[in-house]
N, C-alpha and C positions, 0 to 999 in steps of 0.2 A: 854452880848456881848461876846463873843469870842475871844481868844487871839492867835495872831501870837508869838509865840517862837523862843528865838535866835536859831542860825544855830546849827542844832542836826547834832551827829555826827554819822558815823556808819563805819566799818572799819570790813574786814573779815580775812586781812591776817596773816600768821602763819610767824615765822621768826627764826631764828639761827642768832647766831654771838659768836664771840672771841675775847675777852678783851686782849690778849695777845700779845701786841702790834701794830704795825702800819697795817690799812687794805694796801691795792694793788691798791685802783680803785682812788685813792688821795682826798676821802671824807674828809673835815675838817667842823670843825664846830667853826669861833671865837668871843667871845662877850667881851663887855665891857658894865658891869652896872655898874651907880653909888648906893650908899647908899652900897654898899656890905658891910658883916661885916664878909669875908672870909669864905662865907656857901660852900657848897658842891653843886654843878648844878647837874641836870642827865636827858638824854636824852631819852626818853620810847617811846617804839614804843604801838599802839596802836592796838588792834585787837577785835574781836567780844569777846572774852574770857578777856577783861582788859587791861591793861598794866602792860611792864615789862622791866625794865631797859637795855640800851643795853651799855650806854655810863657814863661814868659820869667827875665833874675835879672840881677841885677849884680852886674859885674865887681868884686870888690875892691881895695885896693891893692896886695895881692900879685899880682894879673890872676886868680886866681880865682874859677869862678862852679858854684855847682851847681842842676839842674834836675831834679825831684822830683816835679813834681804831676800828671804824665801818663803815663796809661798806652798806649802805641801799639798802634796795628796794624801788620801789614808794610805797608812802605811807603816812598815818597821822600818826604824833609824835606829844611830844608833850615838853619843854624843861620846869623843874622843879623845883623848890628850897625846897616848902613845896605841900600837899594836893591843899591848897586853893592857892598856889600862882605857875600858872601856864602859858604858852603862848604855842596856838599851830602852828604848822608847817604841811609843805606838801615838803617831800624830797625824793630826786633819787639818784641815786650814781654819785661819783665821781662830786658833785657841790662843792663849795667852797663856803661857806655863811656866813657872817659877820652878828651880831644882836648886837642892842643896847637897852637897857633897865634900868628903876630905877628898883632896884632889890627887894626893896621892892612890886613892886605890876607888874609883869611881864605883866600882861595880857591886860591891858591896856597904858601900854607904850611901848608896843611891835615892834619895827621896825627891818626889815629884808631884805638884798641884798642877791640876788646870789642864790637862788630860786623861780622862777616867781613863782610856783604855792601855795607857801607859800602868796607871797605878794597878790595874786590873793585870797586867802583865806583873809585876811585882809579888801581888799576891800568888800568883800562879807557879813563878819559882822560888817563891818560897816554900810552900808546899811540895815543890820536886826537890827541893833543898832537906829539907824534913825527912821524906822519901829516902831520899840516900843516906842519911845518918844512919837509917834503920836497918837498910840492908846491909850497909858499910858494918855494923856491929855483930850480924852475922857471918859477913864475912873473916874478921878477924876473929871471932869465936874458933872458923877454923885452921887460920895458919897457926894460930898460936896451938890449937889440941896438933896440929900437925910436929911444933920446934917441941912441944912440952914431951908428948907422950910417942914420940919416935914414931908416930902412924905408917905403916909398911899400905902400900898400894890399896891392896883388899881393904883395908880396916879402913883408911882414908875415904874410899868408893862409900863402904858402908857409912859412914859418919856424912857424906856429905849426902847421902840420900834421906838420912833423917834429919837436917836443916833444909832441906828442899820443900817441907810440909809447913815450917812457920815461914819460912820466903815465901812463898805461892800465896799464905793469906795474906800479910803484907801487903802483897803486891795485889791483892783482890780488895781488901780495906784502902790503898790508896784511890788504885782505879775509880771505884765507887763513889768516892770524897769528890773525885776529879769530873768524873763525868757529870755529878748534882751539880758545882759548879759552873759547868760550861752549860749546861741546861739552865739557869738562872740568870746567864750571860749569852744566850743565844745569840742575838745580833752584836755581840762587841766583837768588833777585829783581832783582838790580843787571844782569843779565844782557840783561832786558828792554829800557832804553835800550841796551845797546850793540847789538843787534840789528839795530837801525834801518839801520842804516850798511850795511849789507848787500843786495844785492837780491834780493828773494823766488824771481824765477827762475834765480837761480844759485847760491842756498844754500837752498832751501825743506827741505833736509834737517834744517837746522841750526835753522831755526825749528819743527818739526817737531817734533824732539827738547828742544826748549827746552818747547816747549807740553807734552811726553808727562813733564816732569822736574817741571815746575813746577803741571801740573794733578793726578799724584800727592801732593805736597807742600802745596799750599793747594788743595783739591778746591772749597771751600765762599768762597773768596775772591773777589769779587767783579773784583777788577784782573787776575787770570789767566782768567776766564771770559773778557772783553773780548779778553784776549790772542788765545784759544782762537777768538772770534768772528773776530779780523782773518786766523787763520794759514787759516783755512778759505777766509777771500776772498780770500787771496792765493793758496789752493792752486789754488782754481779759476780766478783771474785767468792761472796760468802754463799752468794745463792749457788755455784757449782761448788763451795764446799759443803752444803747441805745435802746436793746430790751424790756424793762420795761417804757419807758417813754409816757407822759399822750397821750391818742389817741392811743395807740398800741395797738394788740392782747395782752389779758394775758397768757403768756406761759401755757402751760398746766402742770399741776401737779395731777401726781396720785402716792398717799402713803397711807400705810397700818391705819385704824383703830383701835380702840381699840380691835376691835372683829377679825383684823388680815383680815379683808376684804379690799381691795381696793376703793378708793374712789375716782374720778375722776375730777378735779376742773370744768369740760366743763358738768358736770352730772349735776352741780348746774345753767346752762346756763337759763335767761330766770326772774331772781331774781338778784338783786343788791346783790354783796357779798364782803364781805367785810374780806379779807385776813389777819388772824392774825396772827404774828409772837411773839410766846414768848416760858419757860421755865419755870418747876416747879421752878428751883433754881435762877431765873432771880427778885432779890428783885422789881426791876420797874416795871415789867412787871405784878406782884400779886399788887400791886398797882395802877396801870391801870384799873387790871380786872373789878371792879366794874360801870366804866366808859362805857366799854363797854357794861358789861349787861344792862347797864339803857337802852341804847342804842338798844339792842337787845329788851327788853320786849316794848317799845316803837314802834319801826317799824318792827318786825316781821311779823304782819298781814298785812303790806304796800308794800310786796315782797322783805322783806329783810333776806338775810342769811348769817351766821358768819362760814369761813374756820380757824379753829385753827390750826395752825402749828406749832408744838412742836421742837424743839432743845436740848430737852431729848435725853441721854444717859442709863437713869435706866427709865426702863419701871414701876418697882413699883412705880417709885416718882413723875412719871409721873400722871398715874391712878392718886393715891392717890391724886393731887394736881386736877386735876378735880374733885374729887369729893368732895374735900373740901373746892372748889370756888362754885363748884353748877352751873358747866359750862353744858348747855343744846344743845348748839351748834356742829357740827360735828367736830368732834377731829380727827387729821392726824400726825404719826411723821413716819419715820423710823429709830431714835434713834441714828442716827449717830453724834448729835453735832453739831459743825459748818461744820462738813464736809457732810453734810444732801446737799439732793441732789437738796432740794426746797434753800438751800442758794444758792449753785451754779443758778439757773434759775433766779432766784429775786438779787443777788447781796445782799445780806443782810449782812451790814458789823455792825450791833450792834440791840440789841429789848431792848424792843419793837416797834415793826415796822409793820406797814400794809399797803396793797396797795389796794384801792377800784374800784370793777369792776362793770360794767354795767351791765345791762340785754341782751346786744349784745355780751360781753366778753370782753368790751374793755379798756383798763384803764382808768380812770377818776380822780383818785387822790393818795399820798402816802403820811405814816407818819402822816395820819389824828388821832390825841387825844382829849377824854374829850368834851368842848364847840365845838371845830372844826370839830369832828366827826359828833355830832348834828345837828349842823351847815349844813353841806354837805348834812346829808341826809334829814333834813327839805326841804333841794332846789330842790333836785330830786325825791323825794317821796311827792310828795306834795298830 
């Protein structure tokens, strides 16, 4: 089964400041932990390049500490004592925010006024916090059926495909919770990581409205233009997975051969074919391979044919790696990588990966391996 992840964080902006005394915009920042044993706090702004301290103060013996010399942009921070002992924030200028914390374990005693979008952060893993209990209980559900009941391979496979059906609604009842949220919260920054958790082709509305909230509210901010840039690629990442979906035309694809000839995927019209996605350097995918040829020497005379599609870079390793699978089927790359111009048409966001076409051209299946592939073409080549 599959695991949801606390709220991942992602941060692009760049920053300046000056420790030399008070900023102008009357930013402060004051806490009281207990457990302090007079450590040094520091406030780090966070950016796609790491973090780096913009603030810092110590603790007194009452566990009070205040932090005065910086003035922020919107943005993720994050307030620190050690590595591992940390609590994050979501801050603007000129708020005034009170936090309290045991200072031994900040991140989990974390409480915060005086920045909604912090507290709004808060809310947000805690509910991915919730989220993981949940899964986390199905998941030990099965190591334990694994130590109790001596699960052999097969039985295992079986047991974990029927926890796969209350995992998947879980994870569709969280989603849904998550997404009404961020919709309610459209224009808050904190809203940004919780997004992530989501996936673009099934909530792209909700990204959508988060970009139309948050690009009225910081028009000029440089971490929602970024935002602005991914919801675009991911809007167009779903619209060509809408174009691949079962029952459709299969896009057309014509890339060069080994022989530097052109090859036409609608040339193959008329035969079941069966589109492969892999790479010389792709360890799953040479591990596959054999899967498929059984496949191949099996229904080749039953009108079936195999479109390899390479994610090759180096044309030698490429060759080379055909001919040292003993791959008999039409081979196609134009060598560009992931930026190949068959990923862009198919959406292919990881291989090995294939999409199986009919003899009309029209899609019929994706992601078929192994027993499954078999499977498939037993039911159509009959």
């Amino acid at each position: 089964m599959k695991k949801i992840t606390l709220i991942a964080f992602a941060a692009f902006a760049l920053y300046s400041c000056d420790k030399s005394g008070s900023n102008n915009s009357g930013f402060e920042i004051k806490g009281t932990l207990s457990n302090s044993k007079g450590e040094v706090i520091f406030l780090e702004k966070l950016s796609q390049a790491g973090q780096a301290s913009v603030d810092s103060a110590t603790i007194n013996e009452k566990g009070e500490f205040l932090m005065n010399h910086y003035s922020p942009s919107i943005g993720f921070y994050r307030l620190r004592i050690s590595n591992s002992n940390f609590a994050m924030m979501v801050l603007d200028s000129s708020q005034k925010v009170s936090v309290n914390a045991d200072a031994r374990d900040l991140g989990n005693t974390f409480q915060s006024e005086g920045s909604p979008d912090t507290k709004l952060f808060l809310e947000y893993n805690k509910l991915a916090q919730g989220q993981k209990l949940r899964t986390d209980s199905l998941e030990n559900i099965f190591r334990t059926a694994m130590v109790v009941m001596k699960l052999d391979s097969l039985r295992a496979d079986s047991l974990s495909k029927e926890l796969q059906k209350p995992y998947e609604v879980m994870v569709k009842q969280y989603s849904d919770v998550l997404a009404k949220k961020i919709k309610e919260n459209s224009s808050s920054f904190a809203s940004i990581m919780a997004i992530q958790q989501l996936r673009p082709e099934n909530y792209l509305d909700v990204y959508k409205e988060l970009d139309k909230g948050l690009s009225e509210k910081y028009s000029d901010n440089k971490d929602i233009k970024s935002y602005h840039a991914m919801v675009q690629q991911a809007e167009g990442m779903v619209s060509r997975t809408e174009a691949i979906k079962i029952g459709a035309e299969a896009p057309e694809l014509i890339l060069p051969m080994p022989n530097d000839k052109d090859l036409a995927l609608s040339s193959l019209r008329g035969k079941v074919v069966l589109i492969d996605f892999w790479a010389s350097w792709c360890g799953p995918c040479r591990k596959e391979l054999p899967n498929v040829k059984r496949a191949y020497e099996k229904y080749k005379s039953k009108g079936f044919e195999i479109l390899g599609v390479s994610l090759d870079k180096d044309r030698d390793a490429w060759l080379e790696a055909i001919s040292k699978e003993g791959l008999t089927w039409p081979q196609v790359s134009d060598l560009k990588f992931w930026q190949s111009e068959a990923c862009q048409i198919y959406a292919v966001q990881s291989i090995p990966y294939t999409v199986l076409v009919d003899k009309e051209g029209k899609i019929i299946a994706t992601d078929l391996r192994g027993a499954a592939l078999d499977k498939k073409l037993a039911e159509i080549l009959k």
